[in-house]
C-alpha positions in Angstrom: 0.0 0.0 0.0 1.4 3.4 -0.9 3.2 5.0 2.6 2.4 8.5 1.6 -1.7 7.1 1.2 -1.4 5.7 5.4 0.3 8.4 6.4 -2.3 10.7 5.7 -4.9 8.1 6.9 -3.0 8.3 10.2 -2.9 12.2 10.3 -6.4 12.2 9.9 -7.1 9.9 12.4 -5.0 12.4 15.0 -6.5 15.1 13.5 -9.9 13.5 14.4 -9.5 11.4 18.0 -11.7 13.6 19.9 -14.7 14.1 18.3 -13.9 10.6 17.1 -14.4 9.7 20.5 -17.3 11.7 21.5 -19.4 10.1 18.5 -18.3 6.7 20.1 -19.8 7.8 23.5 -22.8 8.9 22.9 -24.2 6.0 20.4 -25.3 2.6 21.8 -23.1 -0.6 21.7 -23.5 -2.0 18.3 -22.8 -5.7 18.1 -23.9 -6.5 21.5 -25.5 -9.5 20.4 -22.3 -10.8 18.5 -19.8 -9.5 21.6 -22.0 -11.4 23.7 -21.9 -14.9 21.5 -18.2 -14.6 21.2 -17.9 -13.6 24.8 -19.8 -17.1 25.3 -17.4 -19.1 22.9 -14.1 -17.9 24.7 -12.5 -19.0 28.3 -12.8 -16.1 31.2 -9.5 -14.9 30.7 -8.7 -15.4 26.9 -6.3 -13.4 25.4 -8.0 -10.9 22.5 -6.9 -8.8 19.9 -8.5 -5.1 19.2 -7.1 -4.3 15.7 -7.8 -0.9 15.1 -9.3 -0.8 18.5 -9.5 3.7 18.4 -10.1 5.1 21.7 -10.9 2.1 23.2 -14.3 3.4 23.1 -17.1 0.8 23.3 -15.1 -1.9 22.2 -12.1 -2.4 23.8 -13.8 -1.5 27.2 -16.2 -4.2 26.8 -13.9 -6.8 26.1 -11.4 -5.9 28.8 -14.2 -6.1 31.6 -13.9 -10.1 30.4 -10.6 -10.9 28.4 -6.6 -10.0 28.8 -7.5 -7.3 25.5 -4.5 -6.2 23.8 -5.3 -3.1 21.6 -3.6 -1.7 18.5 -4.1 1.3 16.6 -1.7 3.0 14.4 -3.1 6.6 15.5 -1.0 7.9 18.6 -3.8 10.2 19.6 -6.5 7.3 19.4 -4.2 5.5 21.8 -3.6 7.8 24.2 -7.5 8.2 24.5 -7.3 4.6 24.7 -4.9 4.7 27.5 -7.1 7.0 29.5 -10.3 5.2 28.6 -9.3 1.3 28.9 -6.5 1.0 31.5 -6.7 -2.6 32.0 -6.3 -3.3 28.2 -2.4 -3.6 27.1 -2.3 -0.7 23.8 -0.1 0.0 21.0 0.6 2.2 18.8 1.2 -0.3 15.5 -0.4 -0.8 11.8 -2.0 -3.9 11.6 -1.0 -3.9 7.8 2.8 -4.5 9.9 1.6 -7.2 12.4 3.9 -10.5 12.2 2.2 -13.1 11.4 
């Protein structure tokens, strides 16, 4: 994928974070029924991935009241809003694009 194309992805997503964030907030949990069912499928303390995870904001939350979450987004403001919003989950700042397999 061309760098200069993610880059600016990435600028806009730290451009954005807040009212980013504040959209997340103040709309309902979507997916509750499917967090619920995979909650169901997986042991108490699984380990789970949040790829792209934002803020942390309902997502990541959610899944770290349940799971060992580890969160990755490759927008430094959306994780440091993540940082402040989900302190249980463990956060990066990485592009999934770059995850070893």
């Amino acid at each position: 994928m061309n760098r200069d194309f993610i880059q600016l992805v990435q600028q806009g997503y730290n451009q954005i974070a807040r009212d980013y964030l504040a959209w997340r907030e103040e709309e309902p949990l979507l997916f509750r029924a499917e967090l619920q069912d995979l909650a169901a499928r997986l042991p108490r303390d699984a380990a789970v991935l949040d790829a792209g995870c934002g803020a942390g904001v309902p997502f990541t939350l959610w899944l770290s009241e349940r799971f060992r979450v580890t969160g990755i987004d490759f927008s430094a403001e959306q994780i440091a809003l993540a940082r402040q919003h989900v302190p249980r989950a463990t956060l990066y700042q990485q592009d999934m694009l770059a995850l070893d397999s």
